[in-house]
C-alpha positions as CSV (number, residue, x, y, z in Angstrom):
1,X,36.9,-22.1,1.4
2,X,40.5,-21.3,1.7
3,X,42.2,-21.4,-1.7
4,X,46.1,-22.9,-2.0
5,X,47.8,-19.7,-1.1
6,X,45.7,-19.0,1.9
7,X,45.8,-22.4,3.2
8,X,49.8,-22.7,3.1
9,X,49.3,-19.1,4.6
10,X,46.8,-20.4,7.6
11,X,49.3,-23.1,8.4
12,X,52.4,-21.3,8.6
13,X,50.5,-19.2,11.1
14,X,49.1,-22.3,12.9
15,X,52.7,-23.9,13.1
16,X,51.5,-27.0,10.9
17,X,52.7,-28.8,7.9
18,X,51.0,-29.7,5.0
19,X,50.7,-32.7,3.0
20,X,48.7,-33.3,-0.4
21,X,47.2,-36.7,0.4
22,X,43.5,-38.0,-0.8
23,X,41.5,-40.1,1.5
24,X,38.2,-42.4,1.2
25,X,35.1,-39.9,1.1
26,X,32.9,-42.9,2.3
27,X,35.1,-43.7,5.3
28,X,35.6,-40.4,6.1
29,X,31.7,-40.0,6.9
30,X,31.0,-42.8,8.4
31,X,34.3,-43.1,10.5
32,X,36.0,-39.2,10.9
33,X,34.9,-36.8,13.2
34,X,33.8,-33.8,11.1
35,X,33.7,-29.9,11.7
36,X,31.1,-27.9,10.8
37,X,33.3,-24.6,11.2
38,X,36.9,-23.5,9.9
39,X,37.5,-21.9,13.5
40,X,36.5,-24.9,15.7
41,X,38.8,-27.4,13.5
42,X,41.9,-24.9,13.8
43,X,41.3,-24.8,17.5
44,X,41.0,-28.7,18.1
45,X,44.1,-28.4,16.0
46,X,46.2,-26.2,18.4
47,X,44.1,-28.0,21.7
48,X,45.9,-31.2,20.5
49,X,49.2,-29.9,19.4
50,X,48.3,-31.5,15.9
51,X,51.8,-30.7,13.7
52,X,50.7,-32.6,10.4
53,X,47.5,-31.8,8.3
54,X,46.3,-33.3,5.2
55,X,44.5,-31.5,2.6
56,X,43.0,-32.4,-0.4
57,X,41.2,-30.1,-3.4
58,X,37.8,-31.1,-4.9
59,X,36.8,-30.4,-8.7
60,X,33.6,-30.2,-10.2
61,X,32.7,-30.5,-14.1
62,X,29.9,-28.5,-16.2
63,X,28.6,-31.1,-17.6
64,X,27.3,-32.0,-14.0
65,X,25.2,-29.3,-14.1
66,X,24.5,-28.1,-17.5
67,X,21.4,-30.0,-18.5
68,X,21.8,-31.9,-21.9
69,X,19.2,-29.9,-24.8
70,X,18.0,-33.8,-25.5
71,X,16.1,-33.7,-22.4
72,X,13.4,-30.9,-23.9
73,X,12.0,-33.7,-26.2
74,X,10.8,-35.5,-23.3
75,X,7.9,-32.5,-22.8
76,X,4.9,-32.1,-24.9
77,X,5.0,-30.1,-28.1
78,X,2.8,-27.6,-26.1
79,X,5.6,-27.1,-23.5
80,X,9.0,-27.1,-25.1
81,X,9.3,-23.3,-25.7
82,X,9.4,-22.5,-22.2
83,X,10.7,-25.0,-20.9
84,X,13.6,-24.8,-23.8
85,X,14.1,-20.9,-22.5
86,X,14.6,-22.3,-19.2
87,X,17.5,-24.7,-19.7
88,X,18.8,-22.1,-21.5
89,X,18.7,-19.6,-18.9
90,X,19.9,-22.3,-16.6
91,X,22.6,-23.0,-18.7
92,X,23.9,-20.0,-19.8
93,X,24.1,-19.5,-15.8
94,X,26.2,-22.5,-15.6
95,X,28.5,-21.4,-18.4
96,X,29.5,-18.4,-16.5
97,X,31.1,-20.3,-13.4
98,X,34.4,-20.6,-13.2
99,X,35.0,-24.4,-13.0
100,X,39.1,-24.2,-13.2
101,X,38.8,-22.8,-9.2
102,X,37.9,-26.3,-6.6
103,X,34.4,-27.1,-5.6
104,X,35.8,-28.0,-2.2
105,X,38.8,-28.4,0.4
106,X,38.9,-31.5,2.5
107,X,41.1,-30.9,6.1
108,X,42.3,-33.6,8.0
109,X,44.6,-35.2,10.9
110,X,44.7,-38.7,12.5
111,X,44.6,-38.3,16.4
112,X,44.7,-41.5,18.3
113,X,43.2,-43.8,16.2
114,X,40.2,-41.2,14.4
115,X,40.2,-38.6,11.4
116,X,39.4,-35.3,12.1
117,X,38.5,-33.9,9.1
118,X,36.9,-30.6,7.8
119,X,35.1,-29.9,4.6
120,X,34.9,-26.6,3.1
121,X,32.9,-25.8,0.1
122,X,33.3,-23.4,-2.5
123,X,30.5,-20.5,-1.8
124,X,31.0,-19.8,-5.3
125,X,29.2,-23.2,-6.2
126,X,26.8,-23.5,-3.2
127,X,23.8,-23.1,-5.2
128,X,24.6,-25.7,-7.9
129,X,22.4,-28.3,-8.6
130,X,23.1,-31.5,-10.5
131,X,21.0,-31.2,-13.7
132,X,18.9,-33.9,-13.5
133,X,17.3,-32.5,-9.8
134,X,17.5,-28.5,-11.4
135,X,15.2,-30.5,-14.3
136,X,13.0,-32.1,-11.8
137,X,13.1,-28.7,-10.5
138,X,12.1,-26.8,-13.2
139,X,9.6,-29.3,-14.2
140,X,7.7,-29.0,-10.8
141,X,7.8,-25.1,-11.6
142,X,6.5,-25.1,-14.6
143,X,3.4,-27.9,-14.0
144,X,1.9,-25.9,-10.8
145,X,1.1,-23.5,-12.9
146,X,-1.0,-25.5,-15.1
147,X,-4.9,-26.3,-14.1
148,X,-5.1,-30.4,-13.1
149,X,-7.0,-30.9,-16.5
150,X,-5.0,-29.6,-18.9
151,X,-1.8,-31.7,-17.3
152,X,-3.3,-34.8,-17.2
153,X,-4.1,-34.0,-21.3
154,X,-0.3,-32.6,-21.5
155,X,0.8,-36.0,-19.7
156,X,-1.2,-38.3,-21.9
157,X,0.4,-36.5,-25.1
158,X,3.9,-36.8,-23.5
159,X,3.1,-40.7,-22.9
160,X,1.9,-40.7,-27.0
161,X,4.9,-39.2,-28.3
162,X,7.0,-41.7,-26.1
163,X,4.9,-44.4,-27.6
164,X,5.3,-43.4,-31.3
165,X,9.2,-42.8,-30.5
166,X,9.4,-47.0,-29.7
167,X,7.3,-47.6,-32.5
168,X,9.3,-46.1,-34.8
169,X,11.9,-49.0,-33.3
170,X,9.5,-51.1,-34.0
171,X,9.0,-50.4,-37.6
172,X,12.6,-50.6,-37.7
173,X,13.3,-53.8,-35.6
174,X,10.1,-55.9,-38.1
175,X,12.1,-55.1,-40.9
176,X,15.6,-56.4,-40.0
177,X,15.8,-59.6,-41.4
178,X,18.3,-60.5,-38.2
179,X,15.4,-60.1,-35.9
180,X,13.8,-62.2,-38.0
181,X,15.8,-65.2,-37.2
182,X,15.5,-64.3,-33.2
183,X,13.0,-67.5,-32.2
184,X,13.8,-67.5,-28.9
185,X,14.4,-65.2,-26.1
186,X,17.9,-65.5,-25.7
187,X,18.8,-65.1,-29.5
188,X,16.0,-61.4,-28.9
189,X,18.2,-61.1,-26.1
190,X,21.4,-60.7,-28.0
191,X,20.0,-58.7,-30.6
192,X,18.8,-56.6,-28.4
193,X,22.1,-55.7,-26.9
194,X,23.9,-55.7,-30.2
195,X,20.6,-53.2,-31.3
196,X,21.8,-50.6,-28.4
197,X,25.6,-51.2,-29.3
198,X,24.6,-48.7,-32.5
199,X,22.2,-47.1,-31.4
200,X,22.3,-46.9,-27.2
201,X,19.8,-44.1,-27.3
202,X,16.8,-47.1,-28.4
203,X,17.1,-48.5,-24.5
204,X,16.0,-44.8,-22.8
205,X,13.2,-44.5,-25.1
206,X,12.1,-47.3,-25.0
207,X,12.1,-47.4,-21.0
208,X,10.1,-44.0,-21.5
209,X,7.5,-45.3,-23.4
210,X,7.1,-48.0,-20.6
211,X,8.8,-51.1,-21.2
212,X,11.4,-50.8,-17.7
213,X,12.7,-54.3,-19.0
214,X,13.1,-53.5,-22.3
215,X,13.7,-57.8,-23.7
216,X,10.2,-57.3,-23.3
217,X,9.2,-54.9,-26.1
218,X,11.4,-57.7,-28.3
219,X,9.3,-59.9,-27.6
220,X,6.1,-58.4,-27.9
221,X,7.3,-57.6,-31.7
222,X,8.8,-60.9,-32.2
223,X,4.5,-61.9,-31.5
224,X,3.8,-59.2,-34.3
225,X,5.9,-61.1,-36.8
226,X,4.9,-64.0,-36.1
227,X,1.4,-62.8,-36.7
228,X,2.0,-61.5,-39.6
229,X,4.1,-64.2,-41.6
230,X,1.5,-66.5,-40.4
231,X,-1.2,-64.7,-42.5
């Protein structure tokens, strides 16, 4: 990837002007004609006698790929030191790129009704993952080196700690005297979303330990107390 200085520098020498200009990435795919090489887009460039380029820079953040400490309570008790030393690892890599220089450069003209465009990434950055695939990554890693048997007894004491996470909020949820007014769905409904207003964190684990729509664990404890007042 050609930094500033070099790409003014490259264009002088090609005989083109530059022009700071963004352009839809979505379009660009679907509609431009793209390069795969720095050399073949300079030379369609001179072919066409092309006098006006427009370039745009590309940043990336850390916290796209440093993966958030939260995410080692998701593993069993069993498996959080390593993978713990892991994300650290993984981390402290990530800490040591230099995220003030652009991911990418984006080249392009307009010839006769089609963008010609370029994009040049940062080889700095090519091995980057977004932190939820290195996770998935690390993950995979870590469970082919455990026996079929003792992962399925891993898996099952993940999915019990998940469960005892939502019924903590469950505990919690009985004894709010607002929920106990909530007699029909869409007055559970509301709660609920006032519920992750304060605490946002209740919807993940709660999809975790297996309710994907989450009214639902409402209601299933809305049943509970009505069981129980009804003793």
């Amino acid at each position: 990837m050609l930094l500033k200085e070099e790409l003014f520098k490259t264009a002088q020498e090609k005989g083109v002007r530059l022009y700071n200009g963004l352009c839809d990435f979505e379009n660009l795919y679907k509609t431009g004609i793209m390069f795969k090489s720095e050399i073949d887009f300079f030379k369609i460039v001179d072919e066409l006698n092309i006098k006006s380029i427009y370039y745009f820079y590309g940043w990336f953040l850390d916290t796209e790929f440093l993966i958030p400490e939260k995410y080692i309570d998701r593993y069993p008790i069993e498996l959080r030191n390593i993978f713990s030393q892991m994300i650290h690892e993984h981390n402290e890599y990530i800490k040591n790129v230099d995220f003030n220089e652009p991911g990418y450069l984006v080249l392009y003209f307009l010839h006769q009704g089609f963008i010609h465009f370029i994009r040049m990434d940062n080889a700095k950055m090519n091995s980057l993952v977004a932190y939820e695939d290195m996770l998935q990554e690390i993950s995979d890693g870590i469970t082919e080196e455990i026996s079929e048997g003792d992962l399925v007894k891993i898996r099952q004491q993940q999915q019990r700690e998940k469960e005892e996470k939502a019924e903590i909020i469950r505990k919690k949820v009985l004894a709010d005297e607002d929920f106990h007014k909530c007699s029909n769905s869409a007055s559970r409904l509301n709660y609920r979303n006032r519920l992750y207003k304060v605490h946002p964190e209740y919807e993940e684990i709660l999809k975790e330990a297996g309710y994907s729509k989450t009214i639902s664990f409402f209601d299933d404890t809305w049943k509970i107390y009505k069981e129980r007042i009804s003793k």
